[in-house]
matplotlib code that plots the C-alpha trace (Angstrom):
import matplotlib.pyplot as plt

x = [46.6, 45.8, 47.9, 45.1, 45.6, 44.6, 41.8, 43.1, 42.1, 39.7, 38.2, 37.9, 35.0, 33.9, 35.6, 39.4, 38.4, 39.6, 42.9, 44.2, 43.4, 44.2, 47.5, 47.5, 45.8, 48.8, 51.2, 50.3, 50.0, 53.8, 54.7, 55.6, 53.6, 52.3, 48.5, 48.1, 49.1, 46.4, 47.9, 45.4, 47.0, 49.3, 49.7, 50.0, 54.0, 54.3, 51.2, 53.5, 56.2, 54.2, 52.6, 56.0, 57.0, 53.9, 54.0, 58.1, 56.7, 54.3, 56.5, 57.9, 54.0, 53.3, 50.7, 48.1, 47.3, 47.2, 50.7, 51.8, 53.8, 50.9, 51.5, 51.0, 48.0, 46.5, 47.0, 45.8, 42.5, 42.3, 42.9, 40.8, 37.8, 37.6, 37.5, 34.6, 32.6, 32.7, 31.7, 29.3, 28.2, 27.8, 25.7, 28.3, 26.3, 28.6, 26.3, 27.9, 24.7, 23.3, 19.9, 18.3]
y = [75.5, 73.9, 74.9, 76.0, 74.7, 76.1, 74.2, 75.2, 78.0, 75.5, 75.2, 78.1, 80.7, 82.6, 80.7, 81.4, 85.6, 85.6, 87.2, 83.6, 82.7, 85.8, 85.5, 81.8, 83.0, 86.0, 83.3, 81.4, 85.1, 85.3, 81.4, 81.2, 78.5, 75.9, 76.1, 72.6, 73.7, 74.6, 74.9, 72.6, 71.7, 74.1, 75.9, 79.1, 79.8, 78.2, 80.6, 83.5, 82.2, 82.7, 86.1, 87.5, 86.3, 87.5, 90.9, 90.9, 89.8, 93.0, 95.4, 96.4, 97.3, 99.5, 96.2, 97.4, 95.3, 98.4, 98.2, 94.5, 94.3, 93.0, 89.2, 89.3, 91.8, 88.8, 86.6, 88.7, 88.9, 85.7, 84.4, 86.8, 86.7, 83.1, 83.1, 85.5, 83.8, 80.4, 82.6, 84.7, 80.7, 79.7, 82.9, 85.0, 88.2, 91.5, 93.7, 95.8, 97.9, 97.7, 97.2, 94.2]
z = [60.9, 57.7, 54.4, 51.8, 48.9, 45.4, 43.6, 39.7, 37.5, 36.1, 39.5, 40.5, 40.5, 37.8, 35.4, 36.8, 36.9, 40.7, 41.6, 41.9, 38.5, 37.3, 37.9, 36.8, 33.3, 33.4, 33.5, 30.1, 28.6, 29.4, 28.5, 32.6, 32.7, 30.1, 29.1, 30.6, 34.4, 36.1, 39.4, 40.9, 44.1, 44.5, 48.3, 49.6, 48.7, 45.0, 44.5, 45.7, 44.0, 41.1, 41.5, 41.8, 38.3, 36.6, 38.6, 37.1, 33.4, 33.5, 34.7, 31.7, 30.4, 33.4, 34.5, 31.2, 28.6, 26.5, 26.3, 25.8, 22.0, 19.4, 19.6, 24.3, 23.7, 21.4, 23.5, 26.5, 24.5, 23.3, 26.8, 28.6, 26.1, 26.6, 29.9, 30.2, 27.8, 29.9, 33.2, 31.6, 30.4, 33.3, 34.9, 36.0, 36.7, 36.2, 37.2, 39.9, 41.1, 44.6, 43.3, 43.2]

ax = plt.figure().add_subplot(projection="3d")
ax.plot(x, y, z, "-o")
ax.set_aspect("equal")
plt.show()
């Protein structure tokens, strides 16, 4: 069986808005990792690796952005609004209704 191999937030769908890049996003909120690491080419366990150290980093804020300290919600905005503007860019559709 093949290894899968992560493309790189900057790969990925939606503009990184997966669970993958999620947590690759999570990780610059936090200073894990630097802005520059994508994770492009990263497999299956450095990706684990690195989920458990962003699920560790939000623990102490019950996993809500509501209650980082003022200067990790900022950059939780400033991150996450960015990010949504280049999907939404780029026709990400987030309507969730059945109708067509």
């Amino acid at each position: 069986m093949k290894e899968q191999i992560y493309l790189g937030v900057d790969q990925d769908a939606d503009a990184g808005l997966t669970p993958l890049g999620r947590i690759v996003i999570d990780a610059w909120i936090f200073g894990i990792l630097p802005e520059s690491e994508t994770c492009a080419g990263w497999n299956t366990s450095r990706m684990q690796i690195l989920y458990e150290e962003v699920y560790a980093a939000w623990e102490p804020y019950a996993h809500l952005p509501s209650r980082l300290p003022p200067e990790l919600q900022q950059r939780h905005s400033s991150f996450y609004s960015h990010r949504i503007s280049i999907a939404k860019n780029s026709g990400w559709n987030t309507d969730l209704s059945d109708e067509s």
